[in-house]
matplotlib code that plots the C-alpha trace (Angstrom):
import matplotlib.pyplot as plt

x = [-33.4, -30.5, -29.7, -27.1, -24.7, -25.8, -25.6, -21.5, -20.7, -17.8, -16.5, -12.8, -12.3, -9.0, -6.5, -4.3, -7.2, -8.9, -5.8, -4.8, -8.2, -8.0, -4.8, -5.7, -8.7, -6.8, -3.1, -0.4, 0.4, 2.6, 0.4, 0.7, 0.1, 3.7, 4.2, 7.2, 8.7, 9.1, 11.5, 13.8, 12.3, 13.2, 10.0, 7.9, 4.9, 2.2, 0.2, -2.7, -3.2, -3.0, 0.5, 2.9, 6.5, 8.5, 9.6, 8.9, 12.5, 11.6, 8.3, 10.0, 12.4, 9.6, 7.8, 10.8, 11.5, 7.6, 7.8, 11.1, 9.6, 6.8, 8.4, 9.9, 6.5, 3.9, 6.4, 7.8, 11.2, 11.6, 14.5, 11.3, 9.1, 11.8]
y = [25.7, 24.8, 21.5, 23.3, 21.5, 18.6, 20.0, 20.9, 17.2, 16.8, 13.5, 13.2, 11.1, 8.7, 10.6, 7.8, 5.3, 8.5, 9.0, 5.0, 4.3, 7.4, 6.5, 2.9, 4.9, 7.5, 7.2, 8.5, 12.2, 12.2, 11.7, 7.4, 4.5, 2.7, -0.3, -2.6, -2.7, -6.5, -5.8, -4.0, -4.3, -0.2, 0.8, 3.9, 5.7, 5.0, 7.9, 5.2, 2.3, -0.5, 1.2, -1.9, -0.6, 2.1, 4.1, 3.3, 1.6, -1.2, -2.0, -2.0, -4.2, -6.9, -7.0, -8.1, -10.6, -12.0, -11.9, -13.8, -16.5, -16.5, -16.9, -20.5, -21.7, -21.0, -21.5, -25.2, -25.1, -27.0, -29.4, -30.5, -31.5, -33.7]
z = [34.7, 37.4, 35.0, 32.9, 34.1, 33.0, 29.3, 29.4, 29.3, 27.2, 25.9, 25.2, 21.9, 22.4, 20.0, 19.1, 18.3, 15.9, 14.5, 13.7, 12.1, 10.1, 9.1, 7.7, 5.8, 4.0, 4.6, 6.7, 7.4, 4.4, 2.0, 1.0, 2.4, 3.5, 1.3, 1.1, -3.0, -3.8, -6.4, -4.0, -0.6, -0.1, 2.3, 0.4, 0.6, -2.0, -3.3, -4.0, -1.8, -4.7, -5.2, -5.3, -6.7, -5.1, -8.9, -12.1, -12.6, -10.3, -11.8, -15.1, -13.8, -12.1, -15.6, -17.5, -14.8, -15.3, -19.1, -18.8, -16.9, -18.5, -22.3, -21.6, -20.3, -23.0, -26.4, -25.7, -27.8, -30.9, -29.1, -27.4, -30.4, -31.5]

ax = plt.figure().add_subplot(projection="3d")
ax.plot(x, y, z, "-o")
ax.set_aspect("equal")
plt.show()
């Protein structure tokens, strides 16, 4: 049994490349996923990954801007009809 040296064979895993994909998989060290707010544009860190809106302030704020938008195209006003 002089072949145990064979056996000790150790294979060094690439760090940075284990680390990226495991990153992409489950977030960052901190816990979220780094997203971009469209209402602000403020860069954050998600706690889910379909996390869009850095507080609740700016989501607030990007739902009044769509039902806004979205009152003058489904109720036509009455100077219209006329």
């Amino acid at each position: 049994m002089g072949n145990n040296e064979n056996r000790n064979i150790v294979l060094e895993p690439d760090y940075q490349d284990m680390l990226a994909a495991s990153w992409r998989m489950h977030g960052d060290h901190r816990g979220g996923y780094q997203k971009v707010c469209p209402c602000c544009g403020k860069m954050f860190y998600a706690r889910r990954p379909e996390g869009k809106y850095c507080s609740q302030a700016c989501r607030q704020r990007e739902y009044r801007k769509r039902r806004k938008n979205l009152r003058g195209k489904c109720c036509p006003s009455s100077k219209a009809t006329s």
